[in-house]
N, CA, C and O atoms as a MOPAC input file, in Angstrom:
PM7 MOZYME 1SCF
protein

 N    100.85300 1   201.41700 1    91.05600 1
 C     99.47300 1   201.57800 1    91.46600 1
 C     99.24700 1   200.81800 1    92.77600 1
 O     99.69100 1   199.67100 1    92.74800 1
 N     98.77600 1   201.11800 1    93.68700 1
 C     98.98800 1   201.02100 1    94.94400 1
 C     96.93000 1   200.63400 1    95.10300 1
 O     96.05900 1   201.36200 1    94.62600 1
 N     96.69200 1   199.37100 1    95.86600 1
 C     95.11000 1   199.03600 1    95.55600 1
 C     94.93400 1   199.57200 1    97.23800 1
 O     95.86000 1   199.57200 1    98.04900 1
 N     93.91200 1   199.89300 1    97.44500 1
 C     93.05200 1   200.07900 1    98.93800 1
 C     92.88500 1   199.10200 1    99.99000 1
 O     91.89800 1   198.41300 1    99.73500 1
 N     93.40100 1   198.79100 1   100.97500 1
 C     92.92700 1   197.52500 1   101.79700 1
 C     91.91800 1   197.75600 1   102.78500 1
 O     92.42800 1   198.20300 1   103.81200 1
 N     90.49100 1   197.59700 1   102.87100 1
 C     90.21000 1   197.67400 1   104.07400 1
 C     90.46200 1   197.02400 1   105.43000 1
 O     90.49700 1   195.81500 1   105.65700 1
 N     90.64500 1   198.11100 1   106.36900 1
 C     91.11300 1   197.70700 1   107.62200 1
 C     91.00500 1   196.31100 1   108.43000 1
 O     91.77900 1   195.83400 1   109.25900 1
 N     89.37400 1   195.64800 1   107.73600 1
 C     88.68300 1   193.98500 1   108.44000 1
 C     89.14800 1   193.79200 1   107.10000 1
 O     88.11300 1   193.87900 1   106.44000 1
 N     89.96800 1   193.60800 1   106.41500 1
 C     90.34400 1   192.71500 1   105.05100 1
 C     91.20400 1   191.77800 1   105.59300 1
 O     92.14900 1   192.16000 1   106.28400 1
 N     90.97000 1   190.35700 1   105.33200 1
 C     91.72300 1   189.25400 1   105.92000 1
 C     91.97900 1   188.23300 1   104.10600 1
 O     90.99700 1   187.87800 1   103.45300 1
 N     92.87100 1   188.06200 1   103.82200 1
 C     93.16700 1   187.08800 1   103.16100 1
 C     92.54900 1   185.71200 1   102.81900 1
 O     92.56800 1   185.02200 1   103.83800 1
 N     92.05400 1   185.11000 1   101.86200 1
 C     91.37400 1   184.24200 1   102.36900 1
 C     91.56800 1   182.92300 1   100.96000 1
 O     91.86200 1   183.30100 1    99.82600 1
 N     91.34700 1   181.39400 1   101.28800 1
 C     91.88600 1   180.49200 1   100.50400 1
 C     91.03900 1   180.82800 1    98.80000 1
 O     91.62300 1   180.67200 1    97.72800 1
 N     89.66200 1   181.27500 1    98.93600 1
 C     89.10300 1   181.41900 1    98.47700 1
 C     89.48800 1   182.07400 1    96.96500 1
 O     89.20500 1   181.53900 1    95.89400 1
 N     90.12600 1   183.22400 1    97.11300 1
 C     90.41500 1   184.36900 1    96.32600 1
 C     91.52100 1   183.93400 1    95.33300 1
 O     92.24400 1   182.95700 1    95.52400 1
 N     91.57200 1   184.55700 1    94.50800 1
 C     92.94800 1   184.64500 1    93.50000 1
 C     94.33700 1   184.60300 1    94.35500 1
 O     94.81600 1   185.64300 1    94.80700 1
 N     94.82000 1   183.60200 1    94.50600 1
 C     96.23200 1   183.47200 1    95.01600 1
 C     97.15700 1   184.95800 1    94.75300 1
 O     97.39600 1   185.61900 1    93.74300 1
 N     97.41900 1   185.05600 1    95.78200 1
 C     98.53100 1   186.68400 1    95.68900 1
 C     97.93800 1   187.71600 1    94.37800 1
 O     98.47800 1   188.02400 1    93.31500 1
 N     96.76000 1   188.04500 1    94.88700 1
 C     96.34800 1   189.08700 1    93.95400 1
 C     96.56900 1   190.53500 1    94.86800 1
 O     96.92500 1   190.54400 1    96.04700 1
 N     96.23200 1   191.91600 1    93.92700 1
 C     96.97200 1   193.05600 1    94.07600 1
 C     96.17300 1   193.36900 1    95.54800 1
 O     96.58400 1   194.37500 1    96.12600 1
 N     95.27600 1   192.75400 1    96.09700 1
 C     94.69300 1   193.02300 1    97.70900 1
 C     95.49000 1   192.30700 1    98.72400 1
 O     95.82800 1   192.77800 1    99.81000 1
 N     95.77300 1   191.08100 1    98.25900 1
 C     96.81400 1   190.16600 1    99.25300 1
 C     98.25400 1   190.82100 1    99.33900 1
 O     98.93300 1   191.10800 1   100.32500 1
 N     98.52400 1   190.97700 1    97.83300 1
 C     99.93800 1   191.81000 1    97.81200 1
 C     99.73500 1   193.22800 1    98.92200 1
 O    100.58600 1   193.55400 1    99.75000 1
 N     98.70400 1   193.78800 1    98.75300 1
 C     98.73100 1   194.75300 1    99.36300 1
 C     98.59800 1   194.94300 1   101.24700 1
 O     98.96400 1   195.71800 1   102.13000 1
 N     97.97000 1   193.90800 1   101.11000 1
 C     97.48400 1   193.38700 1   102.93500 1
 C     99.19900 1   193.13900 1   103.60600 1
 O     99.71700 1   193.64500 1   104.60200 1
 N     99.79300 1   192.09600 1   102.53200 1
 C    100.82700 1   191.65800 1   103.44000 1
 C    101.99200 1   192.94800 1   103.31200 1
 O    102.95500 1   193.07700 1   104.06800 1
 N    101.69900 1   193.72000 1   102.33600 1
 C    103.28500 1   194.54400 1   102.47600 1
 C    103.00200 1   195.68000 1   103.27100 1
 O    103.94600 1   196.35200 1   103.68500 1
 N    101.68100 1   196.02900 1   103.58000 1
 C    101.73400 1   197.05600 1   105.15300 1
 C    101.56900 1   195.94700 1   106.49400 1
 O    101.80200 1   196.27000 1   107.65900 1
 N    101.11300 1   194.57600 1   106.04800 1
 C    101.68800 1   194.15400 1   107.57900 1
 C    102.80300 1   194.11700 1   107.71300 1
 O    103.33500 1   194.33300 1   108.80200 1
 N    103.60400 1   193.76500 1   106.38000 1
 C    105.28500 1   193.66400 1   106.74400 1
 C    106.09700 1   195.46500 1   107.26900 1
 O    106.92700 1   195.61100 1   108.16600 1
 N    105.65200 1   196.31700 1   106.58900 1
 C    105.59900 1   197.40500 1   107.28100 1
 C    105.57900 1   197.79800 1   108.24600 1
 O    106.51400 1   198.30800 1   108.86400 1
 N    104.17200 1   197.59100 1   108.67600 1
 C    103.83400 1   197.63800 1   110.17000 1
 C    104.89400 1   197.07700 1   111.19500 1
 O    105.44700 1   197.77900 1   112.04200 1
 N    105.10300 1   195.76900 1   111.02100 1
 C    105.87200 1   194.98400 1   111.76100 1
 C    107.32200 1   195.50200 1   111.78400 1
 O    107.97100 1   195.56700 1   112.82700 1
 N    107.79900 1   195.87100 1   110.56900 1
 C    109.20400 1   196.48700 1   110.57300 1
 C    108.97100 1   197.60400 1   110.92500 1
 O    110.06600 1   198.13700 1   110.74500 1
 N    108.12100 1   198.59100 1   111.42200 1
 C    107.79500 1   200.09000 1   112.24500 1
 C    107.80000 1   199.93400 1   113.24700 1
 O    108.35300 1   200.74300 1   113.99200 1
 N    107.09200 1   198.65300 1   113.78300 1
 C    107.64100 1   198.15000 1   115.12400 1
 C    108.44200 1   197.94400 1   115.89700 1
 O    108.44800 1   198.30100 1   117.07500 1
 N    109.58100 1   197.05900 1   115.06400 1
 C    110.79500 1   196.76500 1   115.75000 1
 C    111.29000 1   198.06600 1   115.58400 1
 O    111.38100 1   198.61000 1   116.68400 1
 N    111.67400 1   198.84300 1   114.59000 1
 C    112.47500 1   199.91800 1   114.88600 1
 C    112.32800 1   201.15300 1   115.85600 1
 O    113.17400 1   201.98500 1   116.18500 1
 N    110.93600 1   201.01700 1   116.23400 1
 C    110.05600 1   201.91800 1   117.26600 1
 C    111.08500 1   201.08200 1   118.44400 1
 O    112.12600 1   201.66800 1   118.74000 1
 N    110.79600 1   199.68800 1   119.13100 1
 C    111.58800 1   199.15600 1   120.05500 1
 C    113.15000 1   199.37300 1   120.13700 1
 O    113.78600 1   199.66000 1   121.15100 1
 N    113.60300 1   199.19100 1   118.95100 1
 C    115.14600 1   199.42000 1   118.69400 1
 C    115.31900 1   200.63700 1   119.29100 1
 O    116.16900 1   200.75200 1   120.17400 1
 N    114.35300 1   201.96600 1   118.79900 1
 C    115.13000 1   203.34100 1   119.36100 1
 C    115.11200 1   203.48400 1   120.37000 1
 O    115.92100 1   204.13000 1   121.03600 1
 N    113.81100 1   202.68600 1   120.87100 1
 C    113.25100 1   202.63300 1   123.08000 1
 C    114.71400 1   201.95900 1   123.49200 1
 O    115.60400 1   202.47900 1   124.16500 1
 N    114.69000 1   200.83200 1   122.96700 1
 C    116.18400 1   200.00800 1   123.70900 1
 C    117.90400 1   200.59700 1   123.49500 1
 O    118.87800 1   200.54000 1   124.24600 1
 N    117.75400 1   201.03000 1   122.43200 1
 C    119.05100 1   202.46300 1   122.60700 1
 C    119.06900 1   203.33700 1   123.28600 1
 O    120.07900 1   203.62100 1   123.93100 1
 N    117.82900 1   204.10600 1   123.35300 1
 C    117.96000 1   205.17900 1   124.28400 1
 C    117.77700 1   204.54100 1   126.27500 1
 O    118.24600 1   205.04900 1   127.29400 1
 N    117.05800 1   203.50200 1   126.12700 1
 C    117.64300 1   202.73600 1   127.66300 1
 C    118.68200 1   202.26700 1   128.19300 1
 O    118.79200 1   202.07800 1   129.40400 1
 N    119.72300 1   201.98400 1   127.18900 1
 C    120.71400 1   201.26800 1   127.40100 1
 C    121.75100 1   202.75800 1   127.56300 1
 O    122.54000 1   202.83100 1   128.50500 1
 N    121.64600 1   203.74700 1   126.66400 1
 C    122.16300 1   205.05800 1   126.80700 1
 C    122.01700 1   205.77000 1   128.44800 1
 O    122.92500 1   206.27100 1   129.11200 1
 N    120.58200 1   205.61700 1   128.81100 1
 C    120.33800 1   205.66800 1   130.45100 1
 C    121.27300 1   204.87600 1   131.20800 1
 O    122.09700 1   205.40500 1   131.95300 1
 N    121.19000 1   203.74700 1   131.06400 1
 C    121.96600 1   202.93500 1   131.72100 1
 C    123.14200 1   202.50500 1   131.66600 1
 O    123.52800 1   201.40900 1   132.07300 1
 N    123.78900 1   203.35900 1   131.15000 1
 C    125.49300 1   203.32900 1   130.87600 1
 C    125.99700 1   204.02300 1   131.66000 1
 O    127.15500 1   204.36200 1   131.41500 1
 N    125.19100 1   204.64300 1   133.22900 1
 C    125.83500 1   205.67000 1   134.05600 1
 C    126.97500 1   204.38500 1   134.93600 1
 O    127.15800 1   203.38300 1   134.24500 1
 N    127.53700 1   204.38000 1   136.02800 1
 C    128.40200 1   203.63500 1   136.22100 1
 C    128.19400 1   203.52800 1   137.57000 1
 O    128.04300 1   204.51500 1   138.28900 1
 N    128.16700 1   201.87400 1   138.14400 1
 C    127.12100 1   201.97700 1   139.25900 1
 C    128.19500 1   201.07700 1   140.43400 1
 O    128.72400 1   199.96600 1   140.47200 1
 N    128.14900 1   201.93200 1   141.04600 1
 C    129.15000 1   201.68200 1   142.25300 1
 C    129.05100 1   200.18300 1   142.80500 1
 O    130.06700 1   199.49600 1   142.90800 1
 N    127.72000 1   199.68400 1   143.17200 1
 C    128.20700 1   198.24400 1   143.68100 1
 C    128.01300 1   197.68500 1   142.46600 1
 O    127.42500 1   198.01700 1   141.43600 1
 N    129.03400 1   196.19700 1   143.04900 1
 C    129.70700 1   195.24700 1   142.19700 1
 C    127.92500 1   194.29100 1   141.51200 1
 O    127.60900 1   193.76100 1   140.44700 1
 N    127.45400 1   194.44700 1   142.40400 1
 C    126.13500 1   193.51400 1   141.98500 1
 C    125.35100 1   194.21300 1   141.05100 1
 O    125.04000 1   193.60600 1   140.02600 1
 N    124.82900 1   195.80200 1   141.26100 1
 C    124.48800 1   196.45900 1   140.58300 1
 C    125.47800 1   196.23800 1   139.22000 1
 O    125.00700 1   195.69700 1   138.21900 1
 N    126.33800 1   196.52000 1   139.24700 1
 C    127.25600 1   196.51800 1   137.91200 1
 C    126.95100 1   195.29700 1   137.00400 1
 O    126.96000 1   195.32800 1   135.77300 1
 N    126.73500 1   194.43700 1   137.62000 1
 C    126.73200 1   192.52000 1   137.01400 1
 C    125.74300 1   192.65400 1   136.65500 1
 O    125.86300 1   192.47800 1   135.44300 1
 N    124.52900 1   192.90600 1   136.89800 1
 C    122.74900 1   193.22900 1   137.29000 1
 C    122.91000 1   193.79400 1   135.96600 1
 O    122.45300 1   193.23900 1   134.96700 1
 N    123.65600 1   195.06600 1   135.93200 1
 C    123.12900 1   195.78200 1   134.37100 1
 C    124.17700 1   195.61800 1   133.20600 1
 O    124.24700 1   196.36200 1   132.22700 1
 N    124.96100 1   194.55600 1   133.45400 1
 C    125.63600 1   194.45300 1   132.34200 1
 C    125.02100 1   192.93000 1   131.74600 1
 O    125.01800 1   192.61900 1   130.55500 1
 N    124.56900 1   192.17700 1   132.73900 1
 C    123.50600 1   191.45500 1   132.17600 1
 C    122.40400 1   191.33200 1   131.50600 1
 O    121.87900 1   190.51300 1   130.75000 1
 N    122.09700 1   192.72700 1   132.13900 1
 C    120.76000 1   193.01600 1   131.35000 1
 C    120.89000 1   193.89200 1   130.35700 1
 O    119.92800 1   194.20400 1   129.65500 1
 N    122.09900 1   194.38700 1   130.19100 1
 C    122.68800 1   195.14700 1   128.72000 1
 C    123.07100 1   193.82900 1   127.61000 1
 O    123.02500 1   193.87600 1   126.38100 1
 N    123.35300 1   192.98200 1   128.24300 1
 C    123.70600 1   191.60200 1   127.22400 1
 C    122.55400 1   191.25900 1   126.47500 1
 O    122.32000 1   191.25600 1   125.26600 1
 N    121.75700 1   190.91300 1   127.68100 1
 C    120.02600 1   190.21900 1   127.10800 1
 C    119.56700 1   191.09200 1   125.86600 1
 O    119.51300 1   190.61500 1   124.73300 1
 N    119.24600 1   192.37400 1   126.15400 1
 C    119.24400 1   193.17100 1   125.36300 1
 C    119.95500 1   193.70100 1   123.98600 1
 O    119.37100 1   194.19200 1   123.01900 1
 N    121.19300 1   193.50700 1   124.11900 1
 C    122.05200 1   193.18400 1   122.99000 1
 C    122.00000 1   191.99100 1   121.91700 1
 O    122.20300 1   192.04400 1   120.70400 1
 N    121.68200 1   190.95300 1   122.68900 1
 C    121.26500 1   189.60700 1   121.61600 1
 C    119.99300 1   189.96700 1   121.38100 1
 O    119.74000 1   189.43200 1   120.30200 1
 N    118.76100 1   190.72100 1   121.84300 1
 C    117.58800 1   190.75200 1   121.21900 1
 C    117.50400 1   191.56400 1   119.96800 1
 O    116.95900 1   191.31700 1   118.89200 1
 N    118.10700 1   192.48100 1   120.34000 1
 C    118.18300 1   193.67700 1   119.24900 1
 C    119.48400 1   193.00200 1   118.06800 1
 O    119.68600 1   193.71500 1   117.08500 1
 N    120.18100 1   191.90100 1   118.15800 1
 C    120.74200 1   191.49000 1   116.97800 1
 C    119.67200 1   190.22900 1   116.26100 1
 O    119.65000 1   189.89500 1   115.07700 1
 N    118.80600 1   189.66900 1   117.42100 1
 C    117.55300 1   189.09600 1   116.68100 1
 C    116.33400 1   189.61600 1   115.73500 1
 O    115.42300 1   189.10400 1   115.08500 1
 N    116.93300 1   191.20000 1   116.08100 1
 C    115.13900 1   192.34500 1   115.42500 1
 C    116.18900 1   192.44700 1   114.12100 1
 O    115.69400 1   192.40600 1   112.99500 1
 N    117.31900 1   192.55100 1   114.24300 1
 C    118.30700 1   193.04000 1   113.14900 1
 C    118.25800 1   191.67000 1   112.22300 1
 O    117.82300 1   191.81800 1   111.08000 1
 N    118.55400 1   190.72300 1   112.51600 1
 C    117.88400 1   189.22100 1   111.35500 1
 C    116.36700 1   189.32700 1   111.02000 1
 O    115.95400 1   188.98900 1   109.91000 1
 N    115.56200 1   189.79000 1   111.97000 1
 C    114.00400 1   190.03100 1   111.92000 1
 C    114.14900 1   190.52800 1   110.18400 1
 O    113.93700 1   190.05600 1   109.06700 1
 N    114.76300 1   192.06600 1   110.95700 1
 C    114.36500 1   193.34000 1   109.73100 1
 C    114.55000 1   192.71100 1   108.45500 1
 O    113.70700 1   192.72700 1   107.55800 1
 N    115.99500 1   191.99900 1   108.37800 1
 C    116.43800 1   191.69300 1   106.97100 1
 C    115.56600 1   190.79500 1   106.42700 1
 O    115.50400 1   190.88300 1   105.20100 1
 N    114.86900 1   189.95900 1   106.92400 1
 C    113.84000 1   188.88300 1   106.52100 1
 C    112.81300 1   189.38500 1   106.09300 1
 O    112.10900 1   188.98800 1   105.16400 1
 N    112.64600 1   190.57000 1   106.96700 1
 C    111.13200 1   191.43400 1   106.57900 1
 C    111.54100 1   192.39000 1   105.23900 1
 O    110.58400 1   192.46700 1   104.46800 1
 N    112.52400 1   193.00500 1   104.86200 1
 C    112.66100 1   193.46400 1   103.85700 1
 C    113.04600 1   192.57900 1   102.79000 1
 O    113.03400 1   193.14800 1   101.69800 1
 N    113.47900 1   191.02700 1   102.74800 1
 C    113.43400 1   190.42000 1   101.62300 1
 C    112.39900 1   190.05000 1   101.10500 1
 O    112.33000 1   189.76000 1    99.91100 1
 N    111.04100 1   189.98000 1   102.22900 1
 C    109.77900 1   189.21200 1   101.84600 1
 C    109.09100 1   190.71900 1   100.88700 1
 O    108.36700 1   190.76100 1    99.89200 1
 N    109.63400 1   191.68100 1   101.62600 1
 C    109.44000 1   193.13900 1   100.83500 1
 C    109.66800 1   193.11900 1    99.24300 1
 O    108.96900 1   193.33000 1    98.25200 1
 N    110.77200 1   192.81900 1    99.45700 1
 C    111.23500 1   192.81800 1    97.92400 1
 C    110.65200 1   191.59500 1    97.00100 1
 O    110.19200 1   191.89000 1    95.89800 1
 N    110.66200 1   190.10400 1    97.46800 1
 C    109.32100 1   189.16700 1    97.41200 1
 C    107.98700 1   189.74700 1    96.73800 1
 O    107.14300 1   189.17800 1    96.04700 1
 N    108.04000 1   190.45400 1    96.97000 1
 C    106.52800 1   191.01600 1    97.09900 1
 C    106.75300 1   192.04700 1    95.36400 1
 O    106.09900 1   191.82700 1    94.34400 1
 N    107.70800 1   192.98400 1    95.50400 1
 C    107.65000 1   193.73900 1    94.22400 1
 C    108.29400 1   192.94600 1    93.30100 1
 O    108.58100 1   193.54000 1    92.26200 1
 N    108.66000 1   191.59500 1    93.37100 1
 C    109.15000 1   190.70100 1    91.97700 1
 C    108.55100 1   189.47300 1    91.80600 1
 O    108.87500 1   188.44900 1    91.20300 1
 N    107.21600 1   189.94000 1    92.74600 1
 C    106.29700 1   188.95600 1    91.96600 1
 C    106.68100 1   187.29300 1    92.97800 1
 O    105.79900 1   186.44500 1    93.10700 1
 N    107.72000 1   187.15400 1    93.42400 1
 C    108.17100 1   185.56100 1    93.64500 1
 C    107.22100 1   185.60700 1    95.61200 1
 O    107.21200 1   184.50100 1    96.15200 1
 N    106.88400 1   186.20500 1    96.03600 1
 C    106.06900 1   186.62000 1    97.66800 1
 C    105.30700 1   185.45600 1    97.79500 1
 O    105.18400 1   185.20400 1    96.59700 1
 N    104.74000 1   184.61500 1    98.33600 1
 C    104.02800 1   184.05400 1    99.04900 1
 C    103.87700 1   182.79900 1    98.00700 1
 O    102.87900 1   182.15200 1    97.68900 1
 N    105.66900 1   182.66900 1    97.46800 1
 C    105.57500 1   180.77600 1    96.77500 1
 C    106.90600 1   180.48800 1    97.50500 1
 O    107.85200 1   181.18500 1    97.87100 1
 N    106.44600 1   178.56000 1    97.59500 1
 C    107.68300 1   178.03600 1    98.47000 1
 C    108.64500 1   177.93500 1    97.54100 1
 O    108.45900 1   177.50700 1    96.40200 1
 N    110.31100 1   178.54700 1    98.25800 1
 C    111.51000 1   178.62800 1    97.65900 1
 C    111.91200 1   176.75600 1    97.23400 1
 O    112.33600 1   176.48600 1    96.11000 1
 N    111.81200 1   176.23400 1    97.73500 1
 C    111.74500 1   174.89300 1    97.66300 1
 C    110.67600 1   174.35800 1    95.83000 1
 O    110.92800 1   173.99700 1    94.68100 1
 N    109.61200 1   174.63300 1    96.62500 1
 C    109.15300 1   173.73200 1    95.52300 1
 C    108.06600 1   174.07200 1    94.26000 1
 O    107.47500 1   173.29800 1    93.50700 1
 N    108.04800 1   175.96600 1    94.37100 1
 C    107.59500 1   176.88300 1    93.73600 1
 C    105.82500 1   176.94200 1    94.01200 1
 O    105.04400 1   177.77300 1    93.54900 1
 N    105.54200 1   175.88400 1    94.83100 1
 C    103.55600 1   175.97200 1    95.29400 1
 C    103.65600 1   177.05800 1    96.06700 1
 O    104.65600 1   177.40700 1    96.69300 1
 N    102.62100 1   177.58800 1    96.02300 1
 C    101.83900 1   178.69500 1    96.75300 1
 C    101.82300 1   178.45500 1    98.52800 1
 O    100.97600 1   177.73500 1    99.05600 1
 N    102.73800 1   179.07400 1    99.20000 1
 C    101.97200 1   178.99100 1   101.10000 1
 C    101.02000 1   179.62200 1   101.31900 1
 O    100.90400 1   180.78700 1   100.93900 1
 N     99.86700 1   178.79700 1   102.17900 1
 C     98.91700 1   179.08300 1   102.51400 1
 C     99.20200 1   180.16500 1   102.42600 1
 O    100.26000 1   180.75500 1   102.20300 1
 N     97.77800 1   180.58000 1   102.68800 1
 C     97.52800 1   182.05100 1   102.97600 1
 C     97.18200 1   182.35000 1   104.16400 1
 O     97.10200 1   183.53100 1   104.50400 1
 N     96.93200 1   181.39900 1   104.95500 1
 C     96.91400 1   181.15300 1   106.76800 1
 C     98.59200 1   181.10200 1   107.24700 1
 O     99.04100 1   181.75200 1   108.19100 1
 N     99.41400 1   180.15500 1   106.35000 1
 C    100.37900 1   180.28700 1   106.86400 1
 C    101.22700 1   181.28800 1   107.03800 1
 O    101.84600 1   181.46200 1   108.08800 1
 N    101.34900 1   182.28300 1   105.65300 1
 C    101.91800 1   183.79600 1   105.24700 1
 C    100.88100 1   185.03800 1   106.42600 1
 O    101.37000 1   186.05700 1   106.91300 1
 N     99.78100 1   184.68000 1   106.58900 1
 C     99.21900 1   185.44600 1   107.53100 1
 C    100.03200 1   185.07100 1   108.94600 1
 O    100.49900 1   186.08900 1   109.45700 1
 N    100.24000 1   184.14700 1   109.51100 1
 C    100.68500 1   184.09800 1   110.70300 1
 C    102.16600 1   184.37000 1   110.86900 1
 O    102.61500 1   184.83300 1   111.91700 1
 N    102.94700 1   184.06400 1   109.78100 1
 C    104.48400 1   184.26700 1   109.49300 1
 C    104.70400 1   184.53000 1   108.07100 1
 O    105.02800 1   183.72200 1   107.20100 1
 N    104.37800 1   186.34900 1   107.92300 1
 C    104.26000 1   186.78700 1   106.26200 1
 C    105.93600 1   186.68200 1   105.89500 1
 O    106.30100 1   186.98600 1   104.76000 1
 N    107.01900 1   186.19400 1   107.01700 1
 C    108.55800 1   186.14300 1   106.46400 1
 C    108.79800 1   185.20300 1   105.78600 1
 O    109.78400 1   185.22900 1   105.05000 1
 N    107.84400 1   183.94500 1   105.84700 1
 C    107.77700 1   182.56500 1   105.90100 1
 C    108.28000 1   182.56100 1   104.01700 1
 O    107.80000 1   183.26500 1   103.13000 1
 N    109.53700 1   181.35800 1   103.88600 1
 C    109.77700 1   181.15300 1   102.67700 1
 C    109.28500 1   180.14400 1   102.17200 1
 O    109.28800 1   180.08000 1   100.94300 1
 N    108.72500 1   179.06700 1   102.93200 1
 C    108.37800 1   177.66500 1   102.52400 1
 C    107.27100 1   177.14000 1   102.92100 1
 O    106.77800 1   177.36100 1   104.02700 1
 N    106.84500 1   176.48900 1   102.16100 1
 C    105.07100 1   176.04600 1   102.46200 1
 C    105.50400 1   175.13200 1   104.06400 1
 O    106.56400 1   174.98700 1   104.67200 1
 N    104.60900 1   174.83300 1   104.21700 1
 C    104.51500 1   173.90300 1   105.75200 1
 C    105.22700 1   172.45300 1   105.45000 1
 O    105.94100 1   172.02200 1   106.35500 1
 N    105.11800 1   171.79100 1   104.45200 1
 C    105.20900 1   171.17900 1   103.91000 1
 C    106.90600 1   170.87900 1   104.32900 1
 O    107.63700 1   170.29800 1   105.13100 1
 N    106.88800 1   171.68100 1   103.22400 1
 C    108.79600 1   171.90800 1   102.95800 1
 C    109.46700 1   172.70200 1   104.14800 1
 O    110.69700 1   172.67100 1   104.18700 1
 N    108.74500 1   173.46000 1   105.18800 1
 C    109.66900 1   173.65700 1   106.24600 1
 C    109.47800 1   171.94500 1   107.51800 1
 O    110.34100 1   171.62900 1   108.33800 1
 N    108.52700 1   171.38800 1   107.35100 1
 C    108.67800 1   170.00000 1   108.20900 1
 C    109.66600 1   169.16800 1   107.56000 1
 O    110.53200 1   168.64000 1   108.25900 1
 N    109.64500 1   168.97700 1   106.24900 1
 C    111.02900 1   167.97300 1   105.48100 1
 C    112.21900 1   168.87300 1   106.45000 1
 O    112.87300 1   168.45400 1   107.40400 1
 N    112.22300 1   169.93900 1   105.96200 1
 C    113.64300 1   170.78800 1   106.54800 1
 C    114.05900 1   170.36700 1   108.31100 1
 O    115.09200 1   169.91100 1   108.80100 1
 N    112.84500 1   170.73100 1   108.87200 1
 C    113.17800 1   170.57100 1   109.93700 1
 C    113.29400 1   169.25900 1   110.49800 1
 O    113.98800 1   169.38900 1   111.50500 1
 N    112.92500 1   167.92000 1   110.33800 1
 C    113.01100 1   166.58800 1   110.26400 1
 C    114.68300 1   166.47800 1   109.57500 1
 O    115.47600 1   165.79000 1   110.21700 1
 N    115.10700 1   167.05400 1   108.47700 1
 C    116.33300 1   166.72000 1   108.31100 1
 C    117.30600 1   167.33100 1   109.06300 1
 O    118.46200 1   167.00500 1   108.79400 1
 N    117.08100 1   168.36400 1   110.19000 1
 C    117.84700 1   169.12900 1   110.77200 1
 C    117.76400 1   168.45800 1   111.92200 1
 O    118.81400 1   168.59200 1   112.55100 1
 N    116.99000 1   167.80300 1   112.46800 1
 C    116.58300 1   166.90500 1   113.33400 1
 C    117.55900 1   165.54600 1   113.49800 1
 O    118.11000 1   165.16700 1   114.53200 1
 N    117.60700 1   164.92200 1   112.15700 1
 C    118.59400 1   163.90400 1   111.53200 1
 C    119.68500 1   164.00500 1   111.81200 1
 O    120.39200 1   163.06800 1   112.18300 1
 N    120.17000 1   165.61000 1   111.64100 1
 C    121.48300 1   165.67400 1   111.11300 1
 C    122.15900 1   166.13200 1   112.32100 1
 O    123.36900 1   166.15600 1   112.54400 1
 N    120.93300 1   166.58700 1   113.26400 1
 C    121.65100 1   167.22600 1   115.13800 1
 C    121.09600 1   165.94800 1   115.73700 1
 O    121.18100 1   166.23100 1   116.93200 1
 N    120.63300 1   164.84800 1   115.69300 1
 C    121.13100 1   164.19700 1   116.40700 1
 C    122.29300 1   162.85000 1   116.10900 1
 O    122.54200 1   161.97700 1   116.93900 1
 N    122.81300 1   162.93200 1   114.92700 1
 C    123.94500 1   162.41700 1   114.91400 1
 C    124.78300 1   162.04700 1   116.05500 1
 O    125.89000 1   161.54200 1   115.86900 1

């Protein structure tokens, strides 16, 4: 059963934690967002397909194999994107969506609005990142 979202429907602290409107808000933004990148993905294949003609000066050549690189690490960043966006997907149909993997509390609902990939309350991604902090500057 699939609930209605209206379009100005915003999430809010107020409401029943991850009820079937929140569930529903965040899994067409996660949608949305994964329609996105793959909309870009097909633009940046089919540019890079343009630009595979073979270009006589040496600078030109450097010029677009550089900018075939840049492009290559972005599109393996949308490709970690996607997979994040389809686990929070699946998150979402087993019930476990918008609680920290860490310490099972609820993330905001400001925070899941601004980063609906987000696995960990604010909380538990600052411990994380403070210990990653620790441990790179060794």
């Amino acid at each position: 059963m699939t609930v209605e979202v209206e379009v100005d429907y915003r999430p809010h602290e107020g409401e029943p934690f991850m009820n079937e409107r929140q569930r529903e808000y965040f899994r067409s933004k996660l949608l949305a967002w994964r329609e996105d990148i793959l909309r870009e993905s097909r633009e940046t294949l089919a540019h890079l397909q343009e630009e595979s003609q073979n270009h006589p000066d040496l600078a030109d050549r450097a010029s677009s194999e550089s900018d075939r690189s840049i492009e290559l690490r972005a599109r393996d960043r949308q490709r970690k994107l996607i997979s994040k966006i389809d686990a929070a997907l699946q998150r979402i149909e087993d019930g476990s969506y918008g609680y920290c993997e860490e310490t099972g509390e609820p993330i905001s609902v400001k925070r899941l609005d601004a980063r609906p990939i987000a696995t960990l309350s604010l909380e538990a991604q600052e411990r994380h990142e403070r210990r990653e902090r620790v441990y790179r500057d060794d």
